[in-house]
LUMVOGU-265457 format. One record per residue: residue number from 0; y, z, x of N, C-alpha, C, O, CB in turn. Coordinates in steps of 0.05 Angstrom, whole numbers, always signed. Atoms other than C-alpha are relative to their C-alpha. Glycine has a CB too. Layout:
N
num | n.north | n.up | n.east | ca.north | ca.up | ca.east | c.north | c.up | c.east | o.north | o.up | o.east | cb.north | cb.up | cb.east
NUM | Y | Z | X | Y | Z | X | Y | Z | X | Y | Z | X | Y | Z | X
...
//
This chain:
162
num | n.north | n.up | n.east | ca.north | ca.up | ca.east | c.north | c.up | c.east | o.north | o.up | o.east | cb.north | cb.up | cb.east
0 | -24 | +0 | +16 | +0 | +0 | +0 | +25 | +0 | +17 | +42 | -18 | +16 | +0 | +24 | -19
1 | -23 | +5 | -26 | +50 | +14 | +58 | +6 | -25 | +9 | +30 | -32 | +8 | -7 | +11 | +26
2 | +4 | +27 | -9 | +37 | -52 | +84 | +12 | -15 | -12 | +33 | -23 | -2 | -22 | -8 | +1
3 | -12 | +13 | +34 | +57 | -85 | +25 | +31 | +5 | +4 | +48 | -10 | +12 | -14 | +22 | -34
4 | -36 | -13 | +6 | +129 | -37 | +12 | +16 | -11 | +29 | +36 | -24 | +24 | +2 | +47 | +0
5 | -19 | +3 | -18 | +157 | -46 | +86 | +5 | -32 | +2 | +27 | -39 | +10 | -7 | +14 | +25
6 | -13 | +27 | -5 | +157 | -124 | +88 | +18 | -5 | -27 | +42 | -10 | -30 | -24 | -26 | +5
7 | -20 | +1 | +29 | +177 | -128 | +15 | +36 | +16 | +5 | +60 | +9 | +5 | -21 | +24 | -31
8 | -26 | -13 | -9 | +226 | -80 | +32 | +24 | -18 | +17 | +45 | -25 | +9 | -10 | +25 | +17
9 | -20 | +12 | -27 | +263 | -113 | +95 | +7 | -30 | -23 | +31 | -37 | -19 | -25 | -11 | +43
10 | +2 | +20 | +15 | +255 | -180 | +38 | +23 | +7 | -16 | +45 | -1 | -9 | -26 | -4 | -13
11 | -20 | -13 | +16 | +295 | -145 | -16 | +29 | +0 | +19 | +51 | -10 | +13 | -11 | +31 | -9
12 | -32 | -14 | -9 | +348 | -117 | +33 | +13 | -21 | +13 | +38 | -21 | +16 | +0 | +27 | +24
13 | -15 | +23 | -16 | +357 | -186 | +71 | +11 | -28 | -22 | +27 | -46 | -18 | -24 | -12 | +26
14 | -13 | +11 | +28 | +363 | -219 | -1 | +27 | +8 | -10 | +46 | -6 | -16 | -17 | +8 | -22
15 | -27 | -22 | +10 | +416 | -175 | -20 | +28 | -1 | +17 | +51 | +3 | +8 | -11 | +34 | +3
16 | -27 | -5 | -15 | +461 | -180 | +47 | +0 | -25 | -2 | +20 | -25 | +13 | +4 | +15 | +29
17 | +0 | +28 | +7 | +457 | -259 | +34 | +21 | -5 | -27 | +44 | -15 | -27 | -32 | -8 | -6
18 | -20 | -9 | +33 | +482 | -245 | -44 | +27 | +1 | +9 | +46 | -13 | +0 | -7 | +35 | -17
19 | -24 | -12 | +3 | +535 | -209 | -13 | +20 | -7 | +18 | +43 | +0 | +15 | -3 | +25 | +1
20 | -9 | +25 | -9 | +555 | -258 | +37 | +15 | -26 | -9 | +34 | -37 | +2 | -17 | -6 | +6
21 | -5 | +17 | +14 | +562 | -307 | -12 | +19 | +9 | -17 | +39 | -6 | -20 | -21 | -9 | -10
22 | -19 | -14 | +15 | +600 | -260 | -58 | +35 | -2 | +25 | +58 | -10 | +20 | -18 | +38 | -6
23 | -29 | -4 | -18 | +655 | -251 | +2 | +13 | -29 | +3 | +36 | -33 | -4 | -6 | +14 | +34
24 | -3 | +23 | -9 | +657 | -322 | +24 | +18 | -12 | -29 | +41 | -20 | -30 | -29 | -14 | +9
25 | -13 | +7 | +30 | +668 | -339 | -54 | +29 | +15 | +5 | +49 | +3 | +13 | -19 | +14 | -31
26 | -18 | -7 | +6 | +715 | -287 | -62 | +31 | -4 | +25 | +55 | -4 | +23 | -10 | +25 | -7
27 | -31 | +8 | -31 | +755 | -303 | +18 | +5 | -37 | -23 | +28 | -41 | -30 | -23 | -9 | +63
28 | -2 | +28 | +10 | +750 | -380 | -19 | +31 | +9 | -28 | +54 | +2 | -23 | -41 | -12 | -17
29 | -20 | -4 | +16 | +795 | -355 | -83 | +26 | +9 | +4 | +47 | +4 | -8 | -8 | +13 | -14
30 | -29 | -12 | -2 | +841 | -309 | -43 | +20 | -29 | +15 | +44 | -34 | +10 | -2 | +33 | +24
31 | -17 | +19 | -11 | +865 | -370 | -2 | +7 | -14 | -17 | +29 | -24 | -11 | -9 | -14 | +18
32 | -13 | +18 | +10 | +873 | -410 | -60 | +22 | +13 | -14 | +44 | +1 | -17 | -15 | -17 | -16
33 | -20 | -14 | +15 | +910 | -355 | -100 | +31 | -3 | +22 | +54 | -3 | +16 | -13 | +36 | -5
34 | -26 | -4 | -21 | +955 | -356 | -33 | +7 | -31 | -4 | +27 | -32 | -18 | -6 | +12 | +38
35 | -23 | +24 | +5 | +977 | -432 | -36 | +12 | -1 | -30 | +34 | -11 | -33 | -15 | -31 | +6
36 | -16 | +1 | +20 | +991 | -424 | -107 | +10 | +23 | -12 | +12 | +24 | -36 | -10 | -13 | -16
37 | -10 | -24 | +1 | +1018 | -358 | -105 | +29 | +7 | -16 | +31 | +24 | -33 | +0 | +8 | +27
38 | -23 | +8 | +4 | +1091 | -375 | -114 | +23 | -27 | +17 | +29 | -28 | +41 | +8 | +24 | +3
39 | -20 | +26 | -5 | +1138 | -443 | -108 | +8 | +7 | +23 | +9 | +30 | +31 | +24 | -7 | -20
40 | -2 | +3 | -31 | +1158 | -468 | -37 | +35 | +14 | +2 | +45 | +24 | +22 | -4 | -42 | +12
41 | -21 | -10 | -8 | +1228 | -448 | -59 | +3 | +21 | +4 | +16 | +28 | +23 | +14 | -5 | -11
42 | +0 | -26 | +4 | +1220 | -383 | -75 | -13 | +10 | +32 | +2 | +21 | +48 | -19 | +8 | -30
43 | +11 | -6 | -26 | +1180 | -370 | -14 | +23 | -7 | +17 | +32 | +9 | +33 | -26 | -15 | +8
44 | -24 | +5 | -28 | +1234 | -401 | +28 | +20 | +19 | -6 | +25 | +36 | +11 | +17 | -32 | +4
45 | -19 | -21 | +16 | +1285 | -361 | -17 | -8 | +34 | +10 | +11 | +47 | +17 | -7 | -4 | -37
46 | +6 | -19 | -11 | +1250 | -299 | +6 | +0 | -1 | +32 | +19 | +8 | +44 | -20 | +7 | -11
47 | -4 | +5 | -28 | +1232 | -316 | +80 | +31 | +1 | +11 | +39 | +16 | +29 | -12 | -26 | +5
48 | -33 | -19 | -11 | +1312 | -316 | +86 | +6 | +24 | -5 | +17 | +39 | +11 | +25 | -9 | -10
49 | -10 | -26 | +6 | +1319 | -259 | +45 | -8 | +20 | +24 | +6 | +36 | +37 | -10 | +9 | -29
50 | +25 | -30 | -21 | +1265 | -213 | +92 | +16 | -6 | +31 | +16 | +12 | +48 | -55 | -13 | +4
51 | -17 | +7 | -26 | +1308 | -248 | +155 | +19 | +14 | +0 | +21 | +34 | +15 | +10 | -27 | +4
52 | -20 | -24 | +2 | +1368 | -218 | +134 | -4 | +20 | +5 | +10 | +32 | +21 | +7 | +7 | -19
53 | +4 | -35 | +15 | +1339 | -154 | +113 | -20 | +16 | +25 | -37 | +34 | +22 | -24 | +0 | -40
54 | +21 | -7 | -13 | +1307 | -147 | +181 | +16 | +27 | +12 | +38 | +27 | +23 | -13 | -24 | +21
55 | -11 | -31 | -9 | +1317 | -67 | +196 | +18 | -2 | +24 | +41 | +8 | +24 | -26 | +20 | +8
56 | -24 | -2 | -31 | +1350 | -77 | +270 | +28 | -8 | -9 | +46 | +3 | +4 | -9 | -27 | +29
57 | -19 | +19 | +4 | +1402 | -119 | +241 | +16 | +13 | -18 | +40 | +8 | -18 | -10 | -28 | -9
58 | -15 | -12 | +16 | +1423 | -73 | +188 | +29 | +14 | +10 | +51 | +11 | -1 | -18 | +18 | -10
59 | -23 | -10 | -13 | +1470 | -34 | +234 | +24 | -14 | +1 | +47 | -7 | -5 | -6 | +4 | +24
60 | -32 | +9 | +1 | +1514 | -86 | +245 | +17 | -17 | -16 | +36 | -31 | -7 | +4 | -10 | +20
61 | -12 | +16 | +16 | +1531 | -115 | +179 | +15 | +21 | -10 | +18 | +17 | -34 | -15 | -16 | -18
62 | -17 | -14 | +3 | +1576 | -53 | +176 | +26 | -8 | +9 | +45 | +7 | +3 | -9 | +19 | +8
63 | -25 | +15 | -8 | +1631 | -99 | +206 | +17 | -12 | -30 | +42 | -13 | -31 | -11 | -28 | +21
64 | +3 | +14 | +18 | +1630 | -130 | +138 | +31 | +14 | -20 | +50 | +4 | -31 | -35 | +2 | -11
65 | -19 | -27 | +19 | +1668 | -59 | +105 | +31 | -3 | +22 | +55 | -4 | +15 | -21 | +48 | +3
66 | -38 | +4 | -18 | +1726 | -68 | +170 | +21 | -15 | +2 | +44 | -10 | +9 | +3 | -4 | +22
67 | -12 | +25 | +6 | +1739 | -139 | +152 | +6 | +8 | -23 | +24 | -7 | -30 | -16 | -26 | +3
68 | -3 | +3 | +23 | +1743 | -118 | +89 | -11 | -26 | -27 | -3 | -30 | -50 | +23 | +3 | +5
69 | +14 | +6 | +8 | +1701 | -159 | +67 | -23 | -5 | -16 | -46 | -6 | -7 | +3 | +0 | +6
70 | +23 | -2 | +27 | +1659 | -164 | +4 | -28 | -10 | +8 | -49 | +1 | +16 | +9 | -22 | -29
71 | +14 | +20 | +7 | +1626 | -223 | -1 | -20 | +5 | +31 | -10 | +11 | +53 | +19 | -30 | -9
72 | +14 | +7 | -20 | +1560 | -230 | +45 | -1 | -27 | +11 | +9 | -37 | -8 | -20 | +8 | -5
73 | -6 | +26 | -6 | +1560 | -300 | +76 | -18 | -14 | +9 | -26 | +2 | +27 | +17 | -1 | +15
74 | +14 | +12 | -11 | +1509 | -352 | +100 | +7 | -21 | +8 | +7 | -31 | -14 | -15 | -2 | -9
75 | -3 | +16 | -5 | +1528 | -411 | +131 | -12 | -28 | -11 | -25 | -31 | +10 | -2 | +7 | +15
76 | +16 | +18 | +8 | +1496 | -476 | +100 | +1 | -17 | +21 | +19 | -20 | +38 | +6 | -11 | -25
77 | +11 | +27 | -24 | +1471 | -528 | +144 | -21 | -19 | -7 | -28 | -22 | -30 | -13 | +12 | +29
78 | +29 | +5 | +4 | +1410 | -565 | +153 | -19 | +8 | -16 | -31 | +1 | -37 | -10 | +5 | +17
79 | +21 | -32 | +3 | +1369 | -510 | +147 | +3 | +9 | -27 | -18 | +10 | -39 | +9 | +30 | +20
80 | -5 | -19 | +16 | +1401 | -472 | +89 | +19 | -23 | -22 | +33 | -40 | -12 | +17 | +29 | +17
81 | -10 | +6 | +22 | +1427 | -498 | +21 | +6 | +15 | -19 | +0 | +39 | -18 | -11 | -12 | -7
82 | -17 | -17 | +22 | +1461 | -475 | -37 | -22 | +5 | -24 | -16 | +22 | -40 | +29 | -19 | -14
83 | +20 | -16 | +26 | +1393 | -469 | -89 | -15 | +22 | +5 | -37 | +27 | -5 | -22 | -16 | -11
84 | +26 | -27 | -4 | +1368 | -403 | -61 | +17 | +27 | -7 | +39 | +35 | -2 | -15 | +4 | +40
85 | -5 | -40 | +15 | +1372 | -328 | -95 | +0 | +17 | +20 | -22 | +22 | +30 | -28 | +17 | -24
86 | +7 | -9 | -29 | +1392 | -288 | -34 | +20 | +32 | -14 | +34 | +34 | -34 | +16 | -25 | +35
87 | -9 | -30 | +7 | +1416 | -212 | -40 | +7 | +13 | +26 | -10 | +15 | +43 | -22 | +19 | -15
88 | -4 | -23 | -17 | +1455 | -167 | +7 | +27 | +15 | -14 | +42 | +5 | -30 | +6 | -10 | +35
89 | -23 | -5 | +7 | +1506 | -118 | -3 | +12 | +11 | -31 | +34 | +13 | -41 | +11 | -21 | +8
90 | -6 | +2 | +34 | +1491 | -104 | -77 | +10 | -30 | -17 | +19 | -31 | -40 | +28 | +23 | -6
91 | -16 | +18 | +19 | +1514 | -172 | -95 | -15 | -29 | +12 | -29 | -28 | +33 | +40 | +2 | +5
92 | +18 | +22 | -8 | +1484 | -247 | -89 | +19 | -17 | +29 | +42 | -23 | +29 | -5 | -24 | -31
93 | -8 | +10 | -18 | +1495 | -277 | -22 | +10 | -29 | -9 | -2 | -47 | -21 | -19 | +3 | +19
94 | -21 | +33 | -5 | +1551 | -338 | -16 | -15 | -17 | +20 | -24 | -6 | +40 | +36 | +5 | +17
95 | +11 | +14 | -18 | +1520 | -399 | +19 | +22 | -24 | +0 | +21 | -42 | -16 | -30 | -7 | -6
96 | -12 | +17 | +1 | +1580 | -435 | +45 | +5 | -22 | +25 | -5 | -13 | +46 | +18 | +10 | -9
97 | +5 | +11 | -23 | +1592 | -495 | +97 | +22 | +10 | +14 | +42 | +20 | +4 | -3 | -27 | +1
98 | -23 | -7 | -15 | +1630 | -483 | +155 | +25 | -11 | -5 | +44 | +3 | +1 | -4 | -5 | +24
99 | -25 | +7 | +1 | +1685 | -523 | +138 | +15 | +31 | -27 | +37 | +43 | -22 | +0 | -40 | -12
100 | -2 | -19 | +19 | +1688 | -468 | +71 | +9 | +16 | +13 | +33 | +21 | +10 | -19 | +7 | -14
101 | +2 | -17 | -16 | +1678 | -417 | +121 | +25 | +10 | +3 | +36 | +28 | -10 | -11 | -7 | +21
102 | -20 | +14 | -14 | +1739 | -442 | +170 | +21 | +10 | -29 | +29 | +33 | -32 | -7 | -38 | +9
103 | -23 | +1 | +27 | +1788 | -450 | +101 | +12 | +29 | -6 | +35 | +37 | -4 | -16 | -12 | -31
104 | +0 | -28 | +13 | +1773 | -379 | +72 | +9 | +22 | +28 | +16 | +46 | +24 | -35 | +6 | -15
105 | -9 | -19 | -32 | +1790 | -348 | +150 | -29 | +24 | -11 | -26 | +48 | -6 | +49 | +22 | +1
106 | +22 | -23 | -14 | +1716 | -309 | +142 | -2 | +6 | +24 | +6 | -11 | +40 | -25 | -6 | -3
107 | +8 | +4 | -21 | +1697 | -286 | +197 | -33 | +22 | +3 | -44 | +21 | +25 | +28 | +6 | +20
108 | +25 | -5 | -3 | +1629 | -244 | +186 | -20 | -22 | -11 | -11 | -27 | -34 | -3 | +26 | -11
109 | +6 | +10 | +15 | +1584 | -290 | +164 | -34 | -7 | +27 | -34 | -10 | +52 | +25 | -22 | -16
110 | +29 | +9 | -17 | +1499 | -307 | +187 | +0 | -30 | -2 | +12 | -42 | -20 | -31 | +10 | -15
111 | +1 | +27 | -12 | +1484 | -378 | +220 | -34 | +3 | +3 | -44 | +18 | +19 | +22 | -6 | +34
112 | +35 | +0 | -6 | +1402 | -390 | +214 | +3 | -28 | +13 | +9 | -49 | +1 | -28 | +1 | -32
113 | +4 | +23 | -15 | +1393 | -437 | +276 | -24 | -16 | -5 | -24 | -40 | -10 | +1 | +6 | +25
114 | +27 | +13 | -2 | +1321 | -450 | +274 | -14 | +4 | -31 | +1 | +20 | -44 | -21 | +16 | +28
115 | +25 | -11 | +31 | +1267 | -441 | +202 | -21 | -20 | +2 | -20 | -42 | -8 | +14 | -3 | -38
116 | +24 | +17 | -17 | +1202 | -465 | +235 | -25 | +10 | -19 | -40 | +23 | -5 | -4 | +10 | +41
117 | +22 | -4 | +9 | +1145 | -452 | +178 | -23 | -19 | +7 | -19 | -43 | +9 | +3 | +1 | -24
118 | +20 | +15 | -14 | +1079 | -475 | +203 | -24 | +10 | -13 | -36 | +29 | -3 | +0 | +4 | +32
119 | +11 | -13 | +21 | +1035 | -462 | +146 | +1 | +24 | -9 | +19 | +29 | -25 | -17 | -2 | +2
120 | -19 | -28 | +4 | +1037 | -388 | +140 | +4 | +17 | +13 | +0 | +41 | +9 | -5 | +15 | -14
121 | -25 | -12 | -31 | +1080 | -375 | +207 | +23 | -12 | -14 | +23 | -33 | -26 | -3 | -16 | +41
122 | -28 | +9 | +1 | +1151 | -377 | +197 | +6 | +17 | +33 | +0 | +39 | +41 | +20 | +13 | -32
123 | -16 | -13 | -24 | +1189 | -372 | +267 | +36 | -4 | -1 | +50 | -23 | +7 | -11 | -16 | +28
124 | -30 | +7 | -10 | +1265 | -358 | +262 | +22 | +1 | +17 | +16 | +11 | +39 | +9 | +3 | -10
125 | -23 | -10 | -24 | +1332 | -353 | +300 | +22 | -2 | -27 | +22 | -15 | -48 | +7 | -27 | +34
126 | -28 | -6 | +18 | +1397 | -331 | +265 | +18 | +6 | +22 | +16 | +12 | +46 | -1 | +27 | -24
127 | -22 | -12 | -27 | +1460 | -315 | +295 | +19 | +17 | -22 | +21 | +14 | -47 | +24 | -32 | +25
128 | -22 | -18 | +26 | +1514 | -263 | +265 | +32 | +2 | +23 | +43 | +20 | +35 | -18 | +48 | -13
129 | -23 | +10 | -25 | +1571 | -293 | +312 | +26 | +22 | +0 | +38 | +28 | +21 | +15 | -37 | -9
130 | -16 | -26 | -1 | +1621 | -232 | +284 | -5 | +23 | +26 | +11 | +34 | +41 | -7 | +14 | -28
131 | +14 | -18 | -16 | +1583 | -189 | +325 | -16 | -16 | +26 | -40 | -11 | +27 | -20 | +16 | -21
132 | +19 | +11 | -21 | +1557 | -232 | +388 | -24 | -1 | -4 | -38 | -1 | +17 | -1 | +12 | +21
133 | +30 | -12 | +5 | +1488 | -223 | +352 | -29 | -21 | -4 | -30 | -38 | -23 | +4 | +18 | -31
134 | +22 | +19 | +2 | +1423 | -261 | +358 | -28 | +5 | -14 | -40 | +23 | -3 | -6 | -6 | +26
135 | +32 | -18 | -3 | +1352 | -247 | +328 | -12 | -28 | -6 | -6 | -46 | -21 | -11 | +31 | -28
136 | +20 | +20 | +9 | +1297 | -291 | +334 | -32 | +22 | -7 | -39 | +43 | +5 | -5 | -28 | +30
137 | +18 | -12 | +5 | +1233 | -275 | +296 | -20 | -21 | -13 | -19 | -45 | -18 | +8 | +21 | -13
138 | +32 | +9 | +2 | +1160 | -285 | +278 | +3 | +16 | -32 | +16 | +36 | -39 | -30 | +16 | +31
139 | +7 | -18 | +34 | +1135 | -271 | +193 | -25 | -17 | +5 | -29 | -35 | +21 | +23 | -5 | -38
140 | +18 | +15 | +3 | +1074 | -288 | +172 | -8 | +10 | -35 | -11 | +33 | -42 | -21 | +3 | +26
141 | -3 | +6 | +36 | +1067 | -304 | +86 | -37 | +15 | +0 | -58 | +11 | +14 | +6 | -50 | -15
142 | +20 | -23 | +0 | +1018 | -246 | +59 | +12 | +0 | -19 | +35 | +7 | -13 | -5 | +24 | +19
143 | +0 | -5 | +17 | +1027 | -245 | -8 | -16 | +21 | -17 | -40 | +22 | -13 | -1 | -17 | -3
144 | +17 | -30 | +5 | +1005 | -175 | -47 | -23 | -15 | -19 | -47 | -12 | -12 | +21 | +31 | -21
145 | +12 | +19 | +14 | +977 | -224 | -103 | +0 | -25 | -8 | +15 | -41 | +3 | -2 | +7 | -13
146 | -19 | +30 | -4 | +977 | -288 | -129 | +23 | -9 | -25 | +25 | -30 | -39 | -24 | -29 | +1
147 | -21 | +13 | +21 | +1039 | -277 | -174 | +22 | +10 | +17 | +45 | +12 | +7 | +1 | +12 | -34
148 | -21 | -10 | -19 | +1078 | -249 | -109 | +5 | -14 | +30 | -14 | -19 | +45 | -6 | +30 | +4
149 | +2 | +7 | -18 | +1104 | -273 | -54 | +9 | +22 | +21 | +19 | +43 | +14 | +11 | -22 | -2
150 | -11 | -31 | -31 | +1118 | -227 | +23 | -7 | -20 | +17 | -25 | -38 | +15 | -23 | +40 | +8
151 | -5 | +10 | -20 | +1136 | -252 | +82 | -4 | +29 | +30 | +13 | +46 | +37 | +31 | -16 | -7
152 | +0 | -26 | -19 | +1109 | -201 | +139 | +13 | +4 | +28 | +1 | -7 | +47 | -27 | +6 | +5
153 | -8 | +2 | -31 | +1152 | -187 | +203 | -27 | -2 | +16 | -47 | +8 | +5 | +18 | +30 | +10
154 | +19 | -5 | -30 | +1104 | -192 | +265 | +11 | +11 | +20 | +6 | +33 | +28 | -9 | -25 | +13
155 | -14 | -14 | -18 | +1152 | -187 | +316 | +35 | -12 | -7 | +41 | -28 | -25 | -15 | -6 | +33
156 | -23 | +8 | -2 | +1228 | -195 | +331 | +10 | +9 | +26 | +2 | +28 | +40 | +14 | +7 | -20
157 | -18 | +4 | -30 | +1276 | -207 | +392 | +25 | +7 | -3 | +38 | -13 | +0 | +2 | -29 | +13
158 | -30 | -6 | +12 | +1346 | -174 | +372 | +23 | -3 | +30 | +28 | +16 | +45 | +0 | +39 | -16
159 | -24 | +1 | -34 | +1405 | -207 | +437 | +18 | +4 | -14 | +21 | +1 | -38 | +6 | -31 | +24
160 | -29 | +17 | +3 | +1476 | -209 | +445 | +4 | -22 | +22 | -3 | -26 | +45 | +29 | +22 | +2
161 | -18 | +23 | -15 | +1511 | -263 | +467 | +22 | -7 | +22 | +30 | -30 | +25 | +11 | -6 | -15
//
C-alpha cells in the first residue's frame, strides 16, 4: 500500500504546481493587458508631468513662486508640452504657456521640460526651473495600482544647479 501512496503522492503534488503555474502565467498574462489599457496615453502623459513636478527634492524651491508674488504656477509649452493636459500645483491648475507668453507677462518662475523620453514603461526626464538655476533629470517607471489607475513610479533622480 505505501508503494502505491508515495508515487501517487509526488503525482498529485507535481499536478497541482503545474495548475498553479498556469494559473500565474494566466493571471501575469491579464495584469499586463490590464496595464496597456489601464488609462489613455494622455492621461498618462498628463500625470507623468504631474509626478515630475511633484518630485519631493524640488518642492523647496517653488517657494520663490510666494517672493515673486506670484500665483499662477507655470509650464513652458514647447515640443514636449502642450496646452491639453490637467496639471496641478499650488492649489490651482497649472498655466501652460509659450515663451513668447512667458516673455510678454515679465514671469519669471516658471518649469522648462527639456527632454520626455517614454520607452514603453520608462519615462526618462529633464526639466529645468531657470528662476532658481535648477535642473532635475529623472527615471519613472508606469505601475499602475489597477487597471482603472494610472502611477508613474520615481526610480531615481539627479537634482543640479546651473
Amino acid at each position: 500500500m505505501k508503494m502505491f501512496f508515495i508515487p501517487l503522492s509526488i503525482i498529485f503534488l507535481l499536478s497541482c504546481n503545474n495548475e498553479s503555474n498556469t494559473l500565474n502565467q494566466s493571471k501575469k498574462a491579464n495584469d499586463e493587458k490590464d496595464r496597456v489599457i489601464g488609462c489613455d496615453s494622455l492621461k498618462r502623459f498628463a500625470l507623468l508631468v504631474q509626478q515630475s513636478i511633484d518630485i519631493p527634492d524640488l518642492q523647496q524651491y517653488y517657494g520663490v513662486q510666494k517672493t515673486l508674488s506670484q500665483k499662477d504656477f507655470i509650464i513652458q509649452k514647447n515640443k514636449l508640452i502642450s496646452s491639453g493636459i490637467d496639471v496641478y500645483k499650488l492649489s490651482n491648475k497649472v498655466s501652460i504657456l509659450t515663451k513668447e507668453e512667458i516673455n510678454k507677462r515679465g514671469i519669471k518662475a516658471y518649469i522648462e521640460f527639456k527632454e520626455i523620453d517614454i520607452n514603453h514603461d520608462t519615462a526618462h526626464i529633464e526639466l529645468e526651473y531657470p528662476v532658481q538655476g535648477l535642473g532635475c533629470e529623472a527615471v519613472f517607471i508606469y505601475q499602475p495600482q489597477n487597471k482603472d489607475s494610472c502611477y508613474w513610479k520615481l526610480l531615481n533622480k539627479k537634482i543640479y544647479e546651473y
